[in-house]
N, C-alpha and C positions, 0 to 999 in steps of 0.2 A: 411520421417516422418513429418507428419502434427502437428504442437504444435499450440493449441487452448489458444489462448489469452487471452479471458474470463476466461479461465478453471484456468491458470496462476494467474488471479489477484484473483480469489476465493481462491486460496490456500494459498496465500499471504497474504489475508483480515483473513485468519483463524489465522496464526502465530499473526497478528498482535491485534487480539480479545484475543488471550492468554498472550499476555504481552512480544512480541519478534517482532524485526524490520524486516523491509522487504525492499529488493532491487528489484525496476523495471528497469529492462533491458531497455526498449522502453516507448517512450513517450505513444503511444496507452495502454501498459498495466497499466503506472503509472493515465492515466487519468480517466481510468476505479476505480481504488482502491482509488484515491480522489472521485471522485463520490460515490460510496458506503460509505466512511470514511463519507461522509456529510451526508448521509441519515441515519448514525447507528450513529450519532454523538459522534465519535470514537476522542477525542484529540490525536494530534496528528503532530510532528514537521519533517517538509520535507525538506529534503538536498538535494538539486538539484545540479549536476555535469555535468558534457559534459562525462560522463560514464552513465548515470543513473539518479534513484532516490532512496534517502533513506527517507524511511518513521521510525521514531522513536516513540514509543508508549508514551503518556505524560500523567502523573497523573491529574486525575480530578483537576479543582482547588475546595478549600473548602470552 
């Protein structure tokens, strides 16, 4: 089974547009959902691990 890593971080950027975090497995897919996070200038606080990445969804500031 072939898993599309684009496809990955679009499902990801979706959780994370509705108000729920997301876990990147690979640096390829978490670099792809930072890049789009800066283009939909999507706030947004990232936990970096030696497992992963956690992206946390962050309230506008007002």
């Amino acid at each position: 089974m072939i898993i599309n890593r684009k496809e990955m971080a679009r499902a990801k950027l979706e959780k994370l547009k509705n108000g729920y975090s997301a876990f990147a497995e690979t640096k390829e897919v978490a670099d792809i959902i930072e890049k789009e996070l800066k283009k939909l200038d999507i706030p947004v606080h990232i936990d970096r691990t030696e497992h992963g990445c956690w992206f946390i969804p962050q309230e506008p500031k007002a």
